[in-house]
C-alpha positions in Angstrom: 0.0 0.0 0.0 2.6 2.1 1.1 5.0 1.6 -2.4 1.5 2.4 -4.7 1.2 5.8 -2.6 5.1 6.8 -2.9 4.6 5.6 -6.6 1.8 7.9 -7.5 3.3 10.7 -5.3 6.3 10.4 -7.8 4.8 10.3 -10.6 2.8 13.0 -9.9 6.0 14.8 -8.8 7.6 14.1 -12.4 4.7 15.4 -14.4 4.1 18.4 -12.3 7.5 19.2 -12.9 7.4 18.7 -16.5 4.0 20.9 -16.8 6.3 24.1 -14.7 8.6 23.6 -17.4 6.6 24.1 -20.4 4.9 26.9 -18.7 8.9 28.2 -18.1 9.5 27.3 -22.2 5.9 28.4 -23.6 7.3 30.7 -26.3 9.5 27.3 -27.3 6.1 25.3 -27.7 3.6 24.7 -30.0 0.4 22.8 -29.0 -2.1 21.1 -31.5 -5.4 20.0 -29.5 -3.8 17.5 -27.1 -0.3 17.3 -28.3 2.8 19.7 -27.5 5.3 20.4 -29.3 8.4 22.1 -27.7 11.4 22.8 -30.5 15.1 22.6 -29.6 17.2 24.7 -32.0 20.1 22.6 -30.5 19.2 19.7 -31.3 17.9 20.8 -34.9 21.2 22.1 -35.7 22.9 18.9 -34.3 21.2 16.6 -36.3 22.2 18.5 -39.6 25.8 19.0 -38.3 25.8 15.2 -37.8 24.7 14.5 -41.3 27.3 16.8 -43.4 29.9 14.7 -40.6 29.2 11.2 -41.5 26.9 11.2 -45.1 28.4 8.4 -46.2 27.2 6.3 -43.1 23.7 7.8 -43.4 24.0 7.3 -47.4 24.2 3.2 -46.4 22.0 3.2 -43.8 19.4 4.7 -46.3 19.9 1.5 -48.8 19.7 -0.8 -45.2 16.7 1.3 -44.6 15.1 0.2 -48.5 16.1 -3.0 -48.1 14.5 -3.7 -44.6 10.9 -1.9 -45.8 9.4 -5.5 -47.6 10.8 -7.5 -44.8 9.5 -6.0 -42.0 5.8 -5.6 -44.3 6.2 -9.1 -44.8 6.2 -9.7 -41.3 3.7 -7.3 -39.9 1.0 -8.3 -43.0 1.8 -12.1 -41.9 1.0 -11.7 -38.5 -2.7 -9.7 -39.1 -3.5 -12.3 -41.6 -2.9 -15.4 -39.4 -4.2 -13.4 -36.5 -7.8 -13.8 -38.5 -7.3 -16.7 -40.0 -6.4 -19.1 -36.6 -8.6 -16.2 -34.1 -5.2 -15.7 -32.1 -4.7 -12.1 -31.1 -1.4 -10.8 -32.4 -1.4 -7.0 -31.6 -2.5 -4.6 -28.7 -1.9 -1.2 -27.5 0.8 -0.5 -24.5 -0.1 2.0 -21.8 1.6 3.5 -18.9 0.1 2.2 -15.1 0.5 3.2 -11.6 -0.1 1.4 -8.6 -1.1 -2.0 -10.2 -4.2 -0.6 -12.1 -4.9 -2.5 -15.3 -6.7 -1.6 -18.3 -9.8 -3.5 -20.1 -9.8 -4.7 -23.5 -6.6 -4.8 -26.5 -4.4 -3.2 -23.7 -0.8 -4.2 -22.0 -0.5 -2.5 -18.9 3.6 -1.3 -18.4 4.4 0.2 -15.1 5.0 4.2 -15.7 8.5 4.3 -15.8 9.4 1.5 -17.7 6.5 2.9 -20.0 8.2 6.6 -20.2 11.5 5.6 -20.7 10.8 2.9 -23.3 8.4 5.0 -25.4 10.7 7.8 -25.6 13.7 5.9 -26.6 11.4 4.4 -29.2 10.1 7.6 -30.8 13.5 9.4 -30.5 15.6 6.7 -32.4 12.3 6.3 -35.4 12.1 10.2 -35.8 16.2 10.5 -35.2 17.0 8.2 -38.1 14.0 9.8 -40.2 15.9 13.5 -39.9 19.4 11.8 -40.6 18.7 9.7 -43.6 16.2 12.8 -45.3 19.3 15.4 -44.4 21.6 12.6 -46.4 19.2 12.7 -49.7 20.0 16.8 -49.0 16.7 17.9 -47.3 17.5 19.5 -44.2 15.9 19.2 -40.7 13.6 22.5 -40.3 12.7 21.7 -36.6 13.7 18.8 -34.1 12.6 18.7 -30.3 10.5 16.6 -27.8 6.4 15.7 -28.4 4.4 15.3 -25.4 0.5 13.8 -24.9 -0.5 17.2 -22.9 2.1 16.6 -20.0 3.0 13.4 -21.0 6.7 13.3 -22.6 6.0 10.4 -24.9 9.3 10.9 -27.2 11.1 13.2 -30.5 9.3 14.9 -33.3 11.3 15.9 -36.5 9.9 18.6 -39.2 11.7 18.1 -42.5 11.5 20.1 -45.6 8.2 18.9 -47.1 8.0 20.8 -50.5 11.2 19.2 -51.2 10.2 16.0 -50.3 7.5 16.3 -52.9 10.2 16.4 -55.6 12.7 13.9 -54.8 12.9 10.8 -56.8 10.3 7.8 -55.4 13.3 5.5 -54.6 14.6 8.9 -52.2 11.6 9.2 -50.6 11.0 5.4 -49.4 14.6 5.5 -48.2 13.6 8.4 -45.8 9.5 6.7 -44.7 11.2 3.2 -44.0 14.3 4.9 -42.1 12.0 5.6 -38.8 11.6 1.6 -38.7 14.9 1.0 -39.6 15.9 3.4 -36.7 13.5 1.0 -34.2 15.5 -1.9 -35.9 19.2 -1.1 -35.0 17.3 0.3 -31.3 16.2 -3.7 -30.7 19.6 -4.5 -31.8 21.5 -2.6 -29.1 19.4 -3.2 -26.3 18.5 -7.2 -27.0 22.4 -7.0 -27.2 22.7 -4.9 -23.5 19.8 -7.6 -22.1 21.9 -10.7 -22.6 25.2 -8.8 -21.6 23.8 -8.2 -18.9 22.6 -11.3 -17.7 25.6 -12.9 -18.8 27.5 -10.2 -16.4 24.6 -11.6 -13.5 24.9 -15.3 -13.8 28.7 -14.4 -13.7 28.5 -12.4 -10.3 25.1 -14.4 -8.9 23.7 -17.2 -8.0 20.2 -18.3 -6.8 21.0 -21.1 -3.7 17.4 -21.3 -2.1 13.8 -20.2 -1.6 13.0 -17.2 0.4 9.5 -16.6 2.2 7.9 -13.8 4.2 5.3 -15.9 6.2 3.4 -19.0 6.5 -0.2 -19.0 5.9 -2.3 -19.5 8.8 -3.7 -23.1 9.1 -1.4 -24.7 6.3 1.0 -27.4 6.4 4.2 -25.0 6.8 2.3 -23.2 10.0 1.6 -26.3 11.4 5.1 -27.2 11.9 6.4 -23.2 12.3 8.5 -23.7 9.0 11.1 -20.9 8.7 14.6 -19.9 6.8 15.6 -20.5 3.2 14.6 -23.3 1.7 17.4 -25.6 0.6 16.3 -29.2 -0.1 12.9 -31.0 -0.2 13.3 -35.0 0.3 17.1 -34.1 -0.4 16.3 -32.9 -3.7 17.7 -29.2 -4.1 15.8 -26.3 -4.5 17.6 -23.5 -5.9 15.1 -21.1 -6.8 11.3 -20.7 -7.1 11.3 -22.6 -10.7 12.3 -25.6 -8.7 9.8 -25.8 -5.6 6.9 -24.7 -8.6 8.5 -28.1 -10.2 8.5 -30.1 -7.2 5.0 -29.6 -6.0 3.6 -30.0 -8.9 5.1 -33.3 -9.8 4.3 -34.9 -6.0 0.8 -35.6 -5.1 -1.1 -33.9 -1.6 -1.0 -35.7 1.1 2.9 -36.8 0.5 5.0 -36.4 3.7 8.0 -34.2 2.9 11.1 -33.3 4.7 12.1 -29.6 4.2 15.6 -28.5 4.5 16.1 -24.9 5.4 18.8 -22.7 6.7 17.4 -23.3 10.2 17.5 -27.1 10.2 14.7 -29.8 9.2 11.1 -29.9 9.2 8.5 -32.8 8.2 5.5 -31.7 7.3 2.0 -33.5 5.1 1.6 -31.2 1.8 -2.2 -30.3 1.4 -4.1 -29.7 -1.7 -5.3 -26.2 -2.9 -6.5 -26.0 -6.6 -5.9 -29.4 -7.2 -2.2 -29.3 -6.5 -0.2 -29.8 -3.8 0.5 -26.6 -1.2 3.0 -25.8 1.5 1.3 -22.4 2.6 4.1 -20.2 2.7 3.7 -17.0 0.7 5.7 -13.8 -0.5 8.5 -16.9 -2.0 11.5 -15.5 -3.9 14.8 -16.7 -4.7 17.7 -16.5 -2.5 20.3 -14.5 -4.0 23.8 -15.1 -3.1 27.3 -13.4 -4.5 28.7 -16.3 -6.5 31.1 -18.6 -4.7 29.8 -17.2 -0.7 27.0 -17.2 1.3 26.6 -13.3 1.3 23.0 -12.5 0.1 22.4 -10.0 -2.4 20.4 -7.2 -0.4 16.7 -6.8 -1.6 16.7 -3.3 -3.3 19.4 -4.8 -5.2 17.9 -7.4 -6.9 15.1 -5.6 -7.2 17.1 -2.9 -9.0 18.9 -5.6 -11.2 15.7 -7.1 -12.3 13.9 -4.0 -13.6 16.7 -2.8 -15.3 16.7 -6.4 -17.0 12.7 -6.0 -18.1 12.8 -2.4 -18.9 16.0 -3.7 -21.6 13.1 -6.7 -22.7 10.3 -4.0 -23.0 12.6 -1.1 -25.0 14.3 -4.1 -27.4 10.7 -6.2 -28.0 8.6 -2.9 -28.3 11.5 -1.7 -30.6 11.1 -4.6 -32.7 7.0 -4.3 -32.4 6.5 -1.0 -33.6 9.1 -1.0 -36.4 7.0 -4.0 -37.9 3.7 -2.3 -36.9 5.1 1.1 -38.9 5.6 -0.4 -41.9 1.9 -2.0 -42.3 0.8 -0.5 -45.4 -1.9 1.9 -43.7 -2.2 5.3 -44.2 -0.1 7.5 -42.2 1.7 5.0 -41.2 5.3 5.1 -42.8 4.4 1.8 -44.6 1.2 3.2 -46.2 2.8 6.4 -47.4 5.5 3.9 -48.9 2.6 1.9 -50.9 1.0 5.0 -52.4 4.2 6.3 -53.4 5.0 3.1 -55.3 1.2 2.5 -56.9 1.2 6.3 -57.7 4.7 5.9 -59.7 3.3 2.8 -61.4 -0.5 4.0 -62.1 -0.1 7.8 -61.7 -1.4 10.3 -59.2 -5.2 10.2 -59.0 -5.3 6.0 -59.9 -2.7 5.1 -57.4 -3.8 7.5 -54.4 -7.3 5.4 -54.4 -5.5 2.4 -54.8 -3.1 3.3 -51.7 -6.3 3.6 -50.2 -8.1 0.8 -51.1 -5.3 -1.3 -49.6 -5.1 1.1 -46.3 -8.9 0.5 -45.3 -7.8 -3.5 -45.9 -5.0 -3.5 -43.9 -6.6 -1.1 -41.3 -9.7 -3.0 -41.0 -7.4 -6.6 -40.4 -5.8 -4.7 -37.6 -8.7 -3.1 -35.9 -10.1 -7.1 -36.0 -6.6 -8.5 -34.3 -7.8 -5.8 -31.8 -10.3 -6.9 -31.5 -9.2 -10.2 -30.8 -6.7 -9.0 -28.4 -9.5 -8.0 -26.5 -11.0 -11.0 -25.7 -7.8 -12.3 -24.0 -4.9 -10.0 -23.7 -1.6 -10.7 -21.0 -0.6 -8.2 -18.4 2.8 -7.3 -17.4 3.5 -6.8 -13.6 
């Protein structure tokens, strides 16, 4: 109770602060209905500066950028057509949540700060790499900066030379739309790459030797005999972590007498049945983390640092991964449709190939909105 209030209270903190300072900035902002936009001539100048640097670099990411478009198309068109076909959800919308609240319906709830700092890291590498490959086809970033939902920092804008964009060569201008995915692409890359580094750098330092619990649960088998310490053994098989005493109980029937080895000697207890499976009654059970090689346990905030630090690398790589497929669906204004109706407008001219960009928008659009759909008949939720 105490973490959800302290929670909130920060969060409420963060985006007070972040309302003063666009109040502060107000002559650097633009708003549009619900969204803000506030324009950093710093960082508009260092994107261009970064392009005349390295065009070469941006020149070849632009081809990686072409290349990657039907792939990722592919994939994305795949996955809404099989999500109809075998009535399997295969998309749904990810939203920020406090305090353990949940959303109905096609929504995965993401605690706020894995939320915020996922989103924007998402946004600000898809628009970054937008900006860099246009400014290596020679049109120049007009204004960069942060976009926020109201108060809500929710990542980067960039505002390129449009007029110009409108007479570049086709081939120029799906370089630029499919860059934005491409950017989310080489994002995934790095952090899946950080995510197993840094587990590798955990299983190298940690260990899990045991099962921790906070209490026994009144009336069960482990109150009954006043079971406490870390669980080692059970029947001299060892338990190393949670995975294993999961595995153990549900692979021995109730009513089994067990002998429990803990770090404060040996207790025999009866296992009852809950829910058709076999039950200790102990609750609040994690694994006992030791530095590798000793007996010293890893302190709580710790591990509790280390393991957010591992699902907020999942979240930003996976998410990455997700909304660079997602972008490239061929649905209008999504990067993918504007590629489409560039292409059919090239091959059938302007007026035929705008309705057919559109024809194919409302088909694509409409497969989605059913995997939604689908999604919201049965959708996970991340704790």
């Amino acid at each position: 109770m105490l973490a959800n209030a302290l929670e909130i209270l920060f969060v409420v903190i963060f985006l007070s602060f972040i309302a003063v300072r666009l109040i502060l900035k107000r002559k650097e902002i633009k708003i549009e209905k619900i969204i803000v936009f506030e324009y950093s001539k710093k960082y508009t100048q260092k994107i261009n500066e970064t392009v005349n640097k390295h065009k070469k670099i941006f020149k070849l990411l632009g081809i990686l950028s072409l290349l990657s478009a039907p792939i990722l198309t592919f994939i994305g068109a795949y996955y809404l057509i099989y999500s109809i076909i075998s009535f399997k959800p295969s998309v749904g919308l990810v939203l920020p949540t406090i305090s353990n609240f949940r959303y109905p319906g096609p929504v995965i709830s993401v605690p706020f700060w894995i939320w915020i700092i996922t989103i924007f890291i998402i946004v600000f590498s898809h628009e970054s790499m937008h900006a860099l490959i246009a400014g290596s086809e020679g049109i120049k970033t007009r204004r960069y900066g942060i976009l926020y939902l109201l108060i809500l920092p929710i990542g980067a804008f960039v505002d390129i030379d449009e007029k110009k964009l409108e007479k570049i060569e086709t081939i120029k201008k799906i370089k630029i739309f499919a860059a934005g995915s491409f950017g989310n692409i080489i994002a995934f890359a790095i952090f899946l790459f950080l995510f197993f580094i840094s587990v590798w750098l955990v299983n190298l330092s940690l260990e899990s030797k045991g099962v921790w619990f906070n209490n026994t649960i009144e009336g069960s088998p482990a109150e009954s005999v006043k079971l406490k310490g870390i669980i080692l053994k059970i029947n001299n098989r060892t338990i190393s972590n949670v995975y294993d005493l999961q595995d153990f109980l549900k692979n021995t029937k109730p009513n089994t007498s067990v002998i429990i080895e803990t770090t404060e000697g040996k207790y025999k207890l009866t296992l009852a049945e809950k829910d058709n499976a076999s039950y200790i009654g102990i609750s609040d059970v994690k694994n006992y983390i030791v530095y590798k090689g000793t007996n010293t346990a890893v302190k709580e905030n710790i591990t509790l640092l280390i393991n957010y630090s591992l699902i907020t690398l999942q979240w930003i790589a996976f998410l990455s991964l997700g909304i660079a497929i997602a972008n490239m669906l061929p649905i209008i204004p999504l990067d993918g449709g504007l590629i489409i109706r560039e292409i059919l407008k090239r091959k059938f001219g302007d007026k035929r190939g705008n309705k057919l960009s559109n024809i194919v928008s409302s088909i694509f659009l409409i497969l989605l909105i059913s995997s939604l759909f689908l999604s919201s008949l049965k959708f996970p939720v991340v704790s």
